[in-house]
ZAMARGU-4260 file (C-alpha; in steps of 0.2 Angstrom, whole numbers, plus 5000, padded with zeros to 4 digits):
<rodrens>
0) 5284/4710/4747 | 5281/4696/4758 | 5268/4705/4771 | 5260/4713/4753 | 5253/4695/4745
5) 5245/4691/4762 | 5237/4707/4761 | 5230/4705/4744 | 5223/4688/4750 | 5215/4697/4765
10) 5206/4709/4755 | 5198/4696/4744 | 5192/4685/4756 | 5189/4696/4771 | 5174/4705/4776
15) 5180/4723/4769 | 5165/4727/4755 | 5173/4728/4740 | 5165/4733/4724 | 5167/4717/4711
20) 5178/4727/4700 | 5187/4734/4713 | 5189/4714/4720 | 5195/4710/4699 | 5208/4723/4700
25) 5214/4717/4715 | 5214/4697/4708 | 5224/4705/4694 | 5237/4715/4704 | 5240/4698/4715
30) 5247/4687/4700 | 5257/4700/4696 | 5264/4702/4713 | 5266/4684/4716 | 5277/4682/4698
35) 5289/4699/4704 | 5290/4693/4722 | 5299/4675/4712 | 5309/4684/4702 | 5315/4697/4717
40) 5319/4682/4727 | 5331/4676/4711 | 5339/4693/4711 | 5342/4690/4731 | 5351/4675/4730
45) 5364/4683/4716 | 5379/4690/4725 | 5377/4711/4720 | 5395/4712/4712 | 5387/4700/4700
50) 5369/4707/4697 | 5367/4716/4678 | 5364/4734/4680 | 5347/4734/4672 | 5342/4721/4685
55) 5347/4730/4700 | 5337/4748/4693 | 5322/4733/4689 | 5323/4727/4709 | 5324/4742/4715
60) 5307/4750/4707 | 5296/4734/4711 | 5302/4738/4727 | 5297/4754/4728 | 5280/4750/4721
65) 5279/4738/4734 | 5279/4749/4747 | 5269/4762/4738 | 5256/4749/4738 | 5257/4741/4754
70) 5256/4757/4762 | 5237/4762/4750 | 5230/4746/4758 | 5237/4748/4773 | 5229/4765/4773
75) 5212/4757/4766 | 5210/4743/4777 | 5211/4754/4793 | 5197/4764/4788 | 5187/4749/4783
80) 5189/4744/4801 | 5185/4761/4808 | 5166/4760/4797 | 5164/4743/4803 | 5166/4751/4821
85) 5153/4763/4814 | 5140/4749/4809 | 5143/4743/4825 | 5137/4758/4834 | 5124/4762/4823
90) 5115/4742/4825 | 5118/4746/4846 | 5109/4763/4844 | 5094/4755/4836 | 5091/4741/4845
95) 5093/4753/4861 | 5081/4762/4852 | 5069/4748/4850 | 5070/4742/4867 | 5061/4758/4872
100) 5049/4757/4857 | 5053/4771/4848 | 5057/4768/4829 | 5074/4775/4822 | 5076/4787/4809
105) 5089/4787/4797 | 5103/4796/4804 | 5113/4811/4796 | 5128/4801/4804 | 5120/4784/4793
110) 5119/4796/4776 | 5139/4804/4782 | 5143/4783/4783 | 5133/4776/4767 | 5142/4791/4757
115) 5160/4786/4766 | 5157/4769/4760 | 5156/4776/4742 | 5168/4788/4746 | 5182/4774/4753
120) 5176/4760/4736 | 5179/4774/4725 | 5196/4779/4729 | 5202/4759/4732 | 5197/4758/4713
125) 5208/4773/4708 | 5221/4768/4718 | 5222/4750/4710 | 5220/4759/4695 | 5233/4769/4697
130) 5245/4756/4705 | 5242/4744/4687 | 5249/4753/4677 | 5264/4759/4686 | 5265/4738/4686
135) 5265/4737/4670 | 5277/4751/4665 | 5290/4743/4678 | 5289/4727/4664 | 5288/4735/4651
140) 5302/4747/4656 | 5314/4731/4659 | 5307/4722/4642 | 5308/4737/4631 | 5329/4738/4634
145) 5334/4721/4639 | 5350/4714/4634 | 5355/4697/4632 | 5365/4694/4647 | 5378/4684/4639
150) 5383/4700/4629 | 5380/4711/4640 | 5392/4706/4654 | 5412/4698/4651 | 5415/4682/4657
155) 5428/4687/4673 | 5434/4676/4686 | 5439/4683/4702 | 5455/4676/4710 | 5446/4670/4728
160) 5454/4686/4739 | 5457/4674/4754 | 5468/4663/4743 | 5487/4673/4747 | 5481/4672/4767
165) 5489/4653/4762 | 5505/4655/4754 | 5510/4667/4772 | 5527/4661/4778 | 5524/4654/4797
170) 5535/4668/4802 | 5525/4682/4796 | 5510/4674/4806 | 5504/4682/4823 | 5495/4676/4837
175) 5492/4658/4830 | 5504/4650/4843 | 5490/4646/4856 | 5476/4640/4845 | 5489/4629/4837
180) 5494/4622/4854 | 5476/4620/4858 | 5472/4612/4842 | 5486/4599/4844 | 5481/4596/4862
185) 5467/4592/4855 | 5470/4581/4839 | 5482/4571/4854 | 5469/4570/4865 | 5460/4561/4851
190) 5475/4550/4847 | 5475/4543/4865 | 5456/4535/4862 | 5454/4518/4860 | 5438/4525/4845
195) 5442/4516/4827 | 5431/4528/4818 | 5436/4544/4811 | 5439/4560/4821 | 5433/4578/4816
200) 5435/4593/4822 | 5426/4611/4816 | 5434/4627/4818 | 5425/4642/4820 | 5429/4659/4814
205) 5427/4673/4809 | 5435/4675/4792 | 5433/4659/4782 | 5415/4653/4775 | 5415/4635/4769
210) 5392/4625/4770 | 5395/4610/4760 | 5399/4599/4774 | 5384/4585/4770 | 5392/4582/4753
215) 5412/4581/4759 | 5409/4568/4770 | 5403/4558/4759 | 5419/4555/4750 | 5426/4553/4769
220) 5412/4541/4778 | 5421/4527/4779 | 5438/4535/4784 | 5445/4524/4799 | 5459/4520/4812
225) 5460/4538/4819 | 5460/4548/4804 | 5458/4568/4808 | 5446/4577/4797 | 5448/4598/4800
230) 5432/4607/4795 | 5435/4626/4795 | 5419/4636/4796 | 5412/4653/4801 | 5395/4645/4803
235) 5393/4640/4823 | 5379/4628/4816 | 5389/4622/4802 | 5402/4616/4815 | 5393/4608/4827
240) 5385/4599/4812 | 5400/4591/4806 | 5407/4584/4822 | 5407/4586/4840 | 5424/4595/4844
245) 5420/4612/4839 | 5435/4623/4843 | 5432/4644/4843 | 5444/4655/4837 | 5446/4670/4848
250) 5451/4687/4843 | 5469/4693/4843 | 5473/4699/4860 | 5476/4719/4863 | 5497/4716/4861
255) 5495/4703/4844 | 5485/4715/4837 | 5495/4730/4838 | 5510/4717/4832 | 5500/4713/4816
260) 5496/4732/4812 | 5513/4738/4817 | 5522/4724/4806 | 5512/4729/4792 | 5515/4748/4790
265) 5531/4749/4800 | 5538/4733/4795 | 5542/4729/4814 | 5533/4722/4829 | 5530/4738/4839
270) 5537/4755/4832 | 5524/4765/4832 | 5526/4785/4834 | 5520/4792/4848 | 5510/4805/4840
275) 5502/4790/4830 | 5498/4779/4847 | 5480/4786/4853 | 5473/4783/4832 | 5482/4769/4834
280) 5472/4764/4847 | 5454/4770/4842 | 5459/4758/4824 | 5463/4742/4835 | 5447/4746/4845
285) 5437/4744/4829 | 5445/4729/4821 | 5440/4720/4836 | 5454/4710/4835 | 5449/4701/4817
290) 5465/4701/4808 | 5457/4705/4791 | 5451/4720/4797 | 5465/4723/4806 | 5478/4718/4787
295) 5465/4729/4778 | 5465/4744/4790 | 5483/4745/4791 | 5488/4742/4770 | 5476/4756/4768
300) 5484/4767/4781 | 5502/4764/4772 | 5498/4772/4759 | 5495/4788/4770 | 5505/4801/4775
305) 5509/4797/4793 | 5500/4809/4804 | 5486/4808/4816 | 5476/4821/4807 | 5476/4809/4791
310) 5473/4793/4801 | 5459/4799/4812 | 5451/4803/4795 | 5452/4785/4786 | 5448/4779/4805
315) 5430/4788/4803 | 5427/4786/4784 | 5431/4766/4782 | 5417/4762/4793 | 5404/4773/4785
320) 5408/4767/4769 | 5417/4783/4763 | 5435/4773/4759 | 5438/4765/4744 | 5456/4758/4738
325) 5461/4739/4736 | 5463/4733/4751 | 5446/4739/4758 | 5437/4732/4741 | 5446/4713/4745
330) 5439/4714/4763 | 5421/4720/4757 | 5423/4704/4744 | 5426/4692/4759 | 5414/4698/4771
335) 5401/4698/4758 | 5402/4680/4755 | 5394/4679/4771 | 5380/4691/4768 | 5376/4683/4749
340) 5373/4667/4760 | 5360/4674/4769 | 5339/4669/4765 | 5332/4681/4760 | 5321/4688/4776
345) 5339/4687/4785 | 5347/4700/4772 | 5333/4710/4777 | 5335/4711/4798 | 5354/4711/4793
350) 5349/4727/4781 | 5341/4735/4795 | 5355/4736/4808 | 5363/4749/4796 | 5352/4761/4805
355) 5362/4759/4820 | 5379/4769/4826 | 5397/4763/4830 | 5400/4753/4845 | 5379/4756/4847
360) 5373/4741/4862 | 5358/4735/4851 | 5344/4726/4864 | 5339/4711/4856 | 5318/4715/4859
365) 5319/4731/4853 | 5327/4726/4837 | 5314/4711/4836 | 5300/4722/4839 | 5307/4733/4825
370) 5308/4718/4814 | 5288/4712/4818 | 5281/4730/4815 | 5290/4733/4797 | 5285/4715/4794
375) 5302/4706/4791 | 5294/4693/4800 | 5278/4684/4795 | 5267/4670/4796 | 5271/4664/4781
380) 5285/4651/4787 | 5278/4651/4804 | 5279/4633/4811 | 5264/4628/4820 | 5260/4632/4840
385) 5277/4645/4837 | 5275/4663/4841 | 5282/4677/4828 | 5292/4685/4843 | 5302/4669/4844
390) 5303/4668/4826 | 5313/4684/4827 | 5323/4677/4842 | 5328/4663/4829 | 5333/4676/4817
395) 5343/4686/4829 | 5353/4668/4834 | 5356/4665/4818 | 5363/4680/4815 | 5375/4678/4827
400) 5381/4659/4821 | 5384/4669/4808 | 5397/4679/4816 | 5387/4694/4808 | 5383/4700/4824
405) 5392/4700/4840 | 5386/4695/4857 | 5387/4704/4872 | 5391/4698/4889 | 5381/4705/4905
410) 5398/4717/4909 | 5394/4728/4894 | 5375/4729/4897 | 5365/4743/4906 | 5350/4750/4910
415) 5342/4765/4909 | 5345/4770/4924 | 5363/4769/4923 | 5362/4753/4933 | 5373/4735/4928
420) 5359/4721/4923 | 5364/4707/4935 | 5351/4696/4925 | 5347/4698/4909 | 5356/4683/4903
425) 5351/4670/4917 | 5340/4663/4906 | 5356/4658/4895 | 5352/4668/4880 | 5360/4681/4874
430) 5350/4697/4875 | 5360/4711/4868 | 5373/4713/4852 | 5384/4723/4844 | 5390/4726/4824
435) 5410/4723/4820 | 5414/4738/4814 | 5418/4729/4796 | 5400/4721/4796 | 5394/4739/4800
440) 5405/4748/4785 | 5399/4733/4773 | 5379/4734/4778 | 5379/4752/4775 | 5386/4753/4759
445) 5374/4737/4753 | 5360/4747/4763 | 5362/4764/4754 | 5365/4755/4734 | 5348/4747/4739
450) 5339/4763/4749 | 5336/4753/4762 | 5339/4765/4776 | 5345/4785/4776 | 5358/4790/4788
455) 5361/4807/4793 | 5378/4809/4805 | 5379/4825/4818 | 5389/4835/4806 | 5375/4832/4793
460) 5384/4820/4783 | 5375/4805/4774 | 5380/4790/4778 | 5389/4781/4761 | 5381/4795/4751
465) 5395/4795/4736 | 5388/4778/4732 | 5369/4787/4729 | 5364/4788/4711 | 5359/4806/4705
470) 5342/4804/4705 | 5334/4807/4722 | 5325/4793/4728 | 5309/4794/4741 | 5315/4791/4761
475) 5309/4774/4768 | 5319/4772/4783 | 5327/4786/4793 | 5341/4786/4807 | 5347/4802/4813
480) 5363/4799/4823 | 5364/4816/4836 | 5358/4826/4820 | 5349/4842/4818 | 5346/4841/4802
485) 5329/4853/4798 | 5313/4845/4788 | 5308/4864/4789 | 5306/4866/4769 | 5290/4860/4760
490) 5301/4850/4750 | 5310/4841/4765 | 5293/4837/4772 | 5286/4829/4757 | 5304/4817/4758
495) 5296/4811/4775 | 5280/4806/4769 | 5285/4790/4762 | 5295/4787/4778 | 5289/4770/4786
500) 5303/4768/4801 | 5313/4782/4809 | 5326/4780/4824 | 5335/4794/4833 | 5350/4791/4843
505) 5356/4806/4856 | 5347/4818/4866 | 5335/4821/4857 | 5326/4841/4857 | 5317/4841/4845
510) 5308/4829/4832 | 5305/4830/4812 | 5284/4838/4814 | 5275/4820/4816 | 5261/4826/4804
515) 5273/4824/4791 | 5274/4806/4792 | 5258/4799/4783 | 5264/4779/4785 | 5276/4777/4800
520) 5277/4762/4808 | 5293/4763/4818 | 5297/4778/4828 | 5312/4774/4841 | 5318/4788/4852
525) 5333/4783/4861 | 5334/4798/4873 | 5319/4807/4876 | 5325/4818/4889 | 5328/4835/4885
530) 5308/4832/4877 | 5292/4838/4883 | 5273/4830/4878 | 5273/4845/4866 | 5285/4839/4855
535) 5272/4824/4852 | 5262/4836/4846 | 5251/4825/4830 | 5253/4809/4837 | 5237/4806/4833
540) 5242/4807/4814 | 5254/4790/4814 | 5237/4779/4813 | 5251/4764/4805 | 5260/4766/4820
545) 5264/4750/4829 | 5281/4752/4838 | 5285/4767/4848 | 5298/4770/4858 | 5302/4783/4871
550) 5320/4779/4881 | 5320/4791/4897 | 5306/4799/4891 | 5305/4815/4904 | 5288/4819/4904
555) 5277/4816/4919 | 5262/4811/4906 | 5260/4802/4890 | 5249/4813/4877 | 5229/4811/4877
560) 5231/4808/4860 | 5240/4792/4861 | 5224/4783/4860 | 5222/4787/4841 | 5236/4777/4838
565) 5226/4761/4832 | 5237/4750/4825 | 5251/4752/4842 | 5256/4735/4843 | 5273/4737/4858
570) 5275/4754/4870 | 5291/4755/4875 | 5293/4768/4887 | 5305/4760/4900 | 5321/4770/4910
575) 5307/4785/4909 | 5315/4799/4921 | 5322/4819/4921 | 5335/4825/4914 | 5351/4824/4923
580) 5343/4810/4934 | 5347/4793/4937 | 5329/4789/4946 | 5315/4785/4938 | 5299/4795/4938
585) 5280/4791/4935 | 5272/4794/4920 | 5252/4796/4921 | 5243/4786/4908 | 5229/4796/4901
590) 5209/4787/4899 | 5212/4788/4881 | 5226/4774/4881 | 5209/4762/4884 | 5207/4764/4864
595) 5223/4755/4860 | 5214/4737/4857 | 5228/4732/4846 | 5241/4733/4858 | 5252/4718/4863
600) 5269/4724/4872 | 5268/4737/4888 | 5284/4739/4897 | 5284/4752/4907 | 5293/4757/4925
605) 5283/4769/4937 | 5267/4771/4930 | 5250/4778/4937 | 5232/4776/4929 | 5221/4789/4927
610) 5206/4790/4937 | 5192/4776/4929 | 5205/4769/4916 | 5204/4750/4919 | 5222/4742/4916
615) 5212/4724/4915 | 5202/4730/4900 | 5217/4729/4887 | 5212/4714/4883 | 5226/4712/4868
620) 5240/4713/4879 | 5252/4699/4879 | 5269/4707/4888 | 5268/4716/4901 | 5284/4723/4911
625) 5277/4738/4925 | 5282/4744/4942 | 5269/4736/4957 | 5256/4747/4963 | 5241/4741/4974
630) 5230/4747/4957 | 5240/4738/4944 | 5240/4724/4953 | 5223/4722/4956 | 5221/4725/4936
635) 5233/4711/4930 | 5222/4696/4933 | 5209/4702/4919 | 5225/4702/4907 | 5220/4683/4902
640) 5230/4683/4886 | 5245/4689/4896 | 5262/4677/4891 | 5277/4688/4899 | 5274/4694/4916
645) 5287/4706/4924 | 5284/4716/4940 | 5294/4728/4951 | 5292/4728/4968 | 5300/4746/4973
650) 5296/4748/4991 | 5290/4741/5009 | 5275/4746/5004 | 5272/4738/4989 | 5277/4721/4996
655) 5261/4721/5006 | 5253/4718/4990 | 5262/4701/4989 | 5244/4692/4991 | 5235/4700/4980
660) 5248/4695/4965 | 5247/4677/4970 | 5229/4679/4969 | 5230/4687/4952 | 5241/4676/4945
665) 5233/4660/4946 | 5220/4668/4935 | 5236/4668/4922 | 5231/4653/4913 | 5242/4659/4897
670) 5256/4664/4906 | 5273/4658/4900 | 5286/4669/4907 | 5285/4676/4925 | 5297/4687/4933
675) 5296/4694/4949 | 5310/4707/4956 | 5311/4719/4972 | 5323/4735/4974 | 5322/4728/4993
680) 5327/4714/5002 | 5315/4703/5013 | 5310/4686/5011 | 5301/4676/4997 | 5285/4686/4989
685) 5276/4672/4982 | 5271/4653/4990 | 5257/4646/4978 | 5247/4634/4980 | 5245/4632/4961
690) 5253/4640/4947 | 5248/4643/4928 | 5253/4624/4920 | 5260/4632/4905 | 5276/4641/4913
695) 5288/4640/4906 | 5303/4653/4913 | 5302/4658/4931 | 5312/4671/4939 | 5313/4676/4956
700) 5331/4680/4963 | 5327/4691/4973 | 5317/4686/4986 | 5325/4675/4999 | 5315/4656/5000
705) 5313/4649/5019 | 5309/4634/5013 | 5308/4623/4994 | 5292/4628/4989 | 5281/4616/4987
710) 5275/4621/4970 | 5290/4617/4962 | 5286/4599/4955 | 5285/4590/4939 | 5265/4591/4941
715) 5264/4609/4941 | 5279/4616/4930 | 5279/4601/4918 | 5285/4614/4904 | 5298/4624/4914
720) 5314/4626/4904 | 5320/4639/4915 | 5320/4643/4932 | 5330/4657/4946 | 5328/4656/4965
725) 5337/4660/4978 | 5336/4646/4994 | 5340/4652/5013 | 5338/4638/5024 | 5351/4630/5035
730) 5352/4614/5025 | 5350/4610/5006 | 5341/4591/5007 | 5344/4580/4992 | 5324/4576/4990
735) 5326/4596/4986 | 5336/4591/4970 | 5327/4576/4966 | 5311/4587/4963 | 5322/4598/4951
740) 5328/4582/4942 | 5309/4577/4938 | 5306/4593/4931 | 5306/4584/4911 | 5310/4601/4902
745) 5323/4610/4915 | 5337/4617/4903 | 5343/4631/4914 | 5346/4633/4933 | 5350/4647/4943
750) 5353/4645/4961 | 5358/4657/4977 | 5365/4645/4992 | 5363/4654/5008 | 5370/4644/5019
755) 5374/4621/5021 | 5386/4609/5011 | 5385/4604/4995 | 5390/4584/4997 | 5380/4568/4991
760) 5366/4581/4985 | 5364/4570/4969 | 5368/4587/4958 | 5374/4574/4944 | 5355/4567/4943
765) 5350/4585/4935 | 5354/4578/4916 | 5342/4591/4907 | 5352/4604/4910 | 5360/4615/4898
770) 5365/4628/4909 | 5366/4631/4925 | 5372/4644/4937 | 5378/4642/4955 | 5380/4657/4968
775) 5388/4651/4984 | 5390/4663/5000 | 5403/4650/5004 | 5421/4649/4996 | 5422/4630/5000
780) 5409/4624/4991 | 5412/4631/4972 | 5426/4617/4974 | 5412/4605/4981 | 5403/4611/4965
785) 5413/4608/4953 | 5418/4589/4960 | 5400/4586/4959 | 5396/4588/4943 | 5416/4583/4935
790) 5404/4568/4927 | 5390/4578/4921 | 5384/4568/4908 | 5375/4584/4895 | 5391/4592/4902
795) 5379/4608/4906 | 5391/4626/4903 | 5394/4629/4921 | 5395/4648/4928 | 5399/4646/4948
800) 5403/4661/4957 | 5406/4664/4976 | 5396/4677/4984 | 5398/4689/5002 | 5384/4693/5014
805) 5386/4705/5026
</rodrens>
C-alpha cells in the first residue's frame, strides 16, 4: 500500500492522458486508499494473538486488493510510456520529413496509435471501475457483520511467559558463571572511580525485550554516590542509549548447551544415549546456543518417545512451523514480542526472509535489492541527499540490533567461485546474515496466516501449511527450496499469474514457464547451472521485472530478449561458470541489452560486448561491478551517473590497461564507492593526479604502493569514510600519518605494512576513526600497535593481524 498512494498521485499529476472521468475515479479510489492504508497501519501495530478475527479476514482482502491494483497501474503506466516512445518517433519522422520537403501523411502506424490511445483510456476506466466496487464490497463486507469488540472478545490476561525464567534456583542455572564474573568485574571497576554520578550499565540479549528507557530514568536522574543502574535489553540501540557500558551476552558455549538440553530431559548434566547423540547434535546446532530455544526444544522432546527417528522428526518440523504443544506456543509468545515492536516497513523485510532456507547465508545487497524492487522501501520517509539503497542498509542494521537477524563474520562468507571473501567487511559493515532457526519458525508461520510468501520444500511439502485457511488464496510470493514441483496444469498456471516475486534455491533444471507470470518483479535463481538460455524462453513477457538474478548462471550468453525487460532495475549475474567448475566463464551480452534505460545495478564477472553495443551509453547505470577488459574500460568513463565502481583486473594483460582507468575515472564526477582488485600480484594500478571530490569509500588492497600517493589529502578525499591500501616502502614516515589524520571524515582504515617500525608514528592523532585494521608482515610490531594506540581516545575496534611473505 505504501508504493500504491504514490502511484495514484503519479497518475493525477503526470503527463499520462487520462480521460477526466477516468482522472475522477482515480481522485475517488485515492481517498479511499489513504483511509485503508490508516486503518491497516492500526491493525500492524496490534500484536496478531490479539487482532479480532473479522479484522484479520478485513486486512488480508484490502491487501489483496492492493496488489490487484498496484499491479493494473503498473501495467498501464508502462504502456503509457511505451506510446509516449511512440509520439516520440512519430514527431522525429516528420520533422525528418520536413527537412527534405516532403509533407507527411498520416501514417497507418499514427491511426494503429490514436486507436491504442482509446484502446489503453478505455480499459483504465473499466479497470477502476471494476476495482471500486470490489472497494466498496470490502467495507461493506466488514460493516455488514461487525461486532462490538467488547463482546466479541473475553477480557484474558496472559501470565508474561518469561516470568518463571525468575523464580529458577541458581543451581538450576547454566552457563551464567562467566557473564556474572564479567558483570562484577565490571560494576567493581566502576566502584574504583572517583565519578559521584550514577553508573549504568545495559545488557544485551537475546531473550528479554524492555524500550522505555527515556521515561525510567526519570525517576533515577538524580541517583548519586555510585549507584548501579542494570538495564536489560535486546535492542543494541536501546543499550547504548541508556548508558555507556553495554555488556553482550554471548551464546551458550557447545558443552553449556548440551548441559542445559541434557538436564532438562535426562535430568542430568550429560546422559545422553548414544543413539540419540548425532539428533542431539543437529537440535544444538539450530538453537544456536539461545537457551530459550534450547528449554523449548528439549521440554518438547520429553514428551517423545526417545529415539532418533522421533527426534529427527520434531528437529525438522519445529522450524517450519509444523509443531505445536506448550512449550513451543510460550516461545513463539516471547519472540514475537520482538516482532510486534517492529514499524511497520520493518515487519515487512522481516516478512520476507521467510522465503529463505535453514542455515541459508543471505547477502545483505541481494536482499536489499529484493526489498527496492517489491517496494518495501520508498521515498516516502526518505531523508533528504539519502539514497533508497542506504535506506535499506539501515533496515538491514536495524534488523540486526534487533537480534532478529544474525551477522555473519568473513569465515562463513563465500563466493561463487567457491573462494573465502578476504574483504567484504573491510569496510566495517556487516555484509552477510543469517535467521536463528526460532526467528525462522516464527516468520514463517506469521508469513503463511498473512500469505505473505508460499514455500514449497523438496519433498513437496508447504511450509506451515496446517495453519492455511480452506479457501485457496492467489500466490504472491514464491520460494521453491530444491523443489520440483510442476505448474504444468492450466489451473497451477493461473496460481502463478498473480505471482510478483519468486526465488529458487538448488540447482535449478528447470523453471515454472515465465509466460505464466504476468506481474513478476522478483525472479532470484540461486544456482543456474544445470540451465541453458532456453530455459529463459519468454523473458520478454516479465515487462514488471526489475531484479533478476542468475547465481552461476552457465550459459556463454544472456537471451536477445533481455532487452524487452523495461523496467530491469539490478542484473545480478555474478559467480556465472559451467557446471561442475569452479572458474568463471564469459557471458556475451547481446545488442539488445542497449534497451534497458531503466537499469541501475550491473554486476557482472567475465563479460564480453557484442559487436557495436556501446557499454557507455546505459546512461542509467549507477553500480557497476565487471571484470577489466581494454573495451569495458574504454566504456566506463561515459557511465556519468555511475556511484559504485568495482573492477577486476584478471590477468598481465589486463593491467596494461591501468592508464586508461585512471583516465576514465577522473571523468567519474558522481563516484562514491571505488574498488579496484587484481587476481595477480604487481605493484600499484593507479597514481592520480586528481580523483572524483565526492569519494567516499576507496579500496585497493591489492596493489602494492611504492610510495604515499600523493592524492590522498584532505583536499581531494575531503568526504572519504573509508579507505584500504596496502604500502611497500622501507620506511613508513609520520608526515604519512598526519595526512590520514586530516582526512575530517576517515572512520575506517585498512593498512598492509610491508616492511619499517611502527614507533613515534603519531597513530594516536588518527581520532576519527571507528575501525581500523592493521596487517603487519612483521610479528614485532602488532605489539608496537597495540602500545600505540592503548590511549586511543574514540577507542577505534581494533583488528591487527600478522601477516607472511614469501
Amino acid at each position: 500500500m505504501n508504493t500504491l498512494l504514490p502511484k495514484l498521485g503519479e497518475l493525477l499529476v503526470g503527463e499520462y492522458k487520462l480521460q477526466k472521468g477516468v482522472k475522477g475515479e482515480i481522485e475517488e479510489l485515492e481517498k479511499e486508499l489513504k483511509g485503508m492504508t490508516a486503518a491497516l497501519h492500526k491493525v500492524a501495530e496490534t500484536p496478531v494473538d490479539q487482532l479480532d478475527q473479522q479484522v484479520k479476514i478485513w486486512a488480508s482482502e484490502v491487501r489483496e486488493l492492493s496488489y490487484d491494483i498496484e499491479d493494473a497501474i503498473d501495467t498501464f503506466m508502462l504502456n503509457e510510456v511505451r506510446e509516449l516512445s511512440y509520439d516520440i518517433e512519430d514527431a522525429i519522422d516528420t520533422f525528418m520529413l520536413k527537412c527534405k520537403g516532403h509533407e507527411p501523411a498520416t501514417s497507418f502506424k499514427k491511426v494503429t496509435n490514436l486507436f491504442n490511445k482509446f484502446k489503453t483510456n478505455h480499459q483504465i476506466h473499466g479497470v477502476m471501475k471494476d476495482i471500486m466496487d470490489q472497494v466498496k464490497k470490502v467495507s461493506e463486507r466488514r460493516d455488514r457483520y461487525i461486532v462490538d469488540d467488547n463482546a466479541a472478545r473475553p477480557t484474558v490476561v496472559d501470565v508474561d511467559s518469561r516470568l518463571e525464567a525468575m523464580y529458577r534456583k541458581a543451581t538450576e542455572l547454566i552457563g551464567i558463571s562467566k557473564p556474572k564474573n564479567e558483570l562484577t568485574k565490571q560494576l567493581l571497576e566502576y566502584d574504583g572511580s572517583s565519578s559521584q554520578q550514577s553508573n549504568i550499565i545495559s545488557i544485551a540479549h537475546d531473550d528479554s525485550y524492555r524500550d522505555a528507557w527515556d521515561t525510567i530514568k526519570l525517576a533515577v536522574q538524580d541517583a548519586k554516590l555510585g549507584s548501579k543502574i542494570i538495564v536489560t535489553t535486546r535492542n543494541k540501540v536501546v543499550a547504548e542509549h541508556a548508558g555507556s557500558g553495554v555488556y553482550e551476552m554471548k551464546p551458550l558455549s557447545d558443552d553449556d548447551s548440551r548441559q542445559l538440553f541434557c538436564k532438562r530431559i535426562f535430568d542430568s548434566n550429560d546422559d545422553c544415549p548414544a543413539d540419540l547423540c548425532g539428533v542431539t547434535e543437529k537440535i544444538l546446532k539450530k538453537c544456536g546456543g539461545v537457551p530459550l530455544a534450547i528449554i523449548t526444544t528439549a521440554c518438547l522432546l520429553a514428551s517423545k518417545p526417545r529415539n532418533s527417528e522421533e527426534w529427527d522428526k520434531v528437529n525438522k518440523s519445529i522450524s517450519l512451523g509444523l509443531e505445536n504443544n506448550l512449550d513451543v506456543d510460550k516461545m513463539r509468545k516471547i519472540l514475537s514480542l520482538s516482532y510486534n515492536d517492529l514499524p511497520f516497513h520493518l515487519k515487512t523485510c522481516l516478512l520476507s526472509l521467510s522465503k529463505y532456507p535453514e542455515d541459508e547465508l543471505i547477502r545483505k545487497d541481494v536482499l536489499i535489492w529484493g526489498w527496492l524492487a517489491e517496494g518495501f522501501i520508498t521515498d516516502e520517509t526518505r531523508p533528504v541527499g539519502t539514497s533508497l539503497q542506504e535506506i535499506g542498509e539501515s533496515y538491514f542494521n536495524e534488523l540486526i540490533n534487533r537480534s532478529l537477524i544474525q551477522p555473519m563474520s568473513e569465515d562463513n562468507f563465500w563466493d561463487e567461485d567457491g573462494k573465502v571473501h578476504v574483504f567484504w567487511d573491510e569496510d566495517g559493515k556487516v555484509h552477510a546474515c543469517k535467521v536463528h532457526d526460532m526467528v525462522l519458525e516464527l516468520i514463517n508461520q506469521l508469513s503463511v496466516e498473512e500469505d505473505f510468501v508460499t514455500t514449497y520444500l523438496s519433498d513437496g511439502q508447504q511450509t506451515g501449511k496446517h495453519t492455511c485457511t480452506a479457501q485457496k488464496k492467489k500466490i504472491r510470493r514464491l520460494s521453491l527450496h530444491n523443489s520440483n514441483k510442476s505448474y504444468a496444469s492450466p489451473e497451477a498456471r493461473e496460481q502463478l499469474s498473480k505471482v510478483r516475486s519468486i526465488t529458487i534455491f538448488g540447482k535449478v533444471d528447470s523453471i515454472p514457464p515465465l509466460s505464466s507470470f504476468h506481474v513478476l518483479r522478483v525472479l532470484q535463481l540461486e544456482d543456474c547451472s544445470g540451465m541453458d538460455k532456453n530455459h529463459l524462453n519468454h523473458l520478454d513477457k516479465l515487462r514488471l521485472l526489475r531484479f533478476l538474478r542468475l547465481g552461476h548462471y552457465s550459459a556463454t550468453e544472456l537471451p536477445e530478449s533481455i532487452g524487452k525487460l523495461e523496467s530491469l532495475e539490478t542484473l545480478d549475474i555474478r559467480g556465472a561458470r559451467k557446471p561442475s567448475s569452479f572458474k568463471s566463464h564469459k557471458v556475451l551480452f547481446p545488442m539488445s541489452f542497449a534497451k534497458l534505460r531503466k537499469l541501475l545495478r550491473l554486476y557482472a564477472g567475465r563479460v564480453k560486448l557484442a559487436q557495436g553495443l556501446m557499454l557507455g551509453n546505459m546512461k542509467s547505470l549507477q553500480e557497476l561491478v565487471i571484470e577489466a577488459t581494454r573495451k569495458v574500460i574504454k566504456e566506463i568513463g561515459n557511465l556519468t551517473e555511475l556511484r559504485t565502481l568495482r573492477i577486476v583486473f584478471g590477468s598481465e594483460k589486463t593491467f596494461e590497461l591501468k592508464e586508461s582507468i585512471q583516465t576514465s575515472i577522473q571523468r567519474l564526477t558522481n563516484l562514491q564507492d571505488l574498488d579496484l582488485r587484481n587476481n595477480i600480484s604487481f605493484e600499484e594500478i593507479i597514481d592520480m593526479q586528481q580523483v572524483p571530490s565526492g569519494l567516499q569509500r576507496l579500496f585497493m588492497p591489492d596493489s602494492f604502493m611504492k610510495a604515499f600517493p600523493c592524492w590522498i589529502n584532505s583536499l581531494m578525499l575531503s568526504h572519504l569514510t573509508t579507505l584500504s591500501i596496502c604500502l611497500d616502502f622501507e620506511y613508513l614516515q609520520s608526515d604519512h600519518l598526519d595526512r590520514l589524520a586530516e582526512l575530517p571524515s576517515l572512520r575506517f582504515l585498512r593498512l598492509q605494512l610491508r616492511r619499517g617500525g611502527l614507533n613515534d608514528l603519531g597513530l594516536e592523532n588518527l581520532y576519527s576513526l571507528r575501525h581500523a585494521t592493521i596487517y603487519s608482515f612483521d610479528d614485532d610490531s602488532k605489539a608496537v600497535i597495540e602500545e600505540a594506540l592503548k590511549d586511543y581516545p574514540n577507542q577505534a575496534a581494533l583488528k591487527i593481524q600478522s601477516m607472511m611473505m614469501n
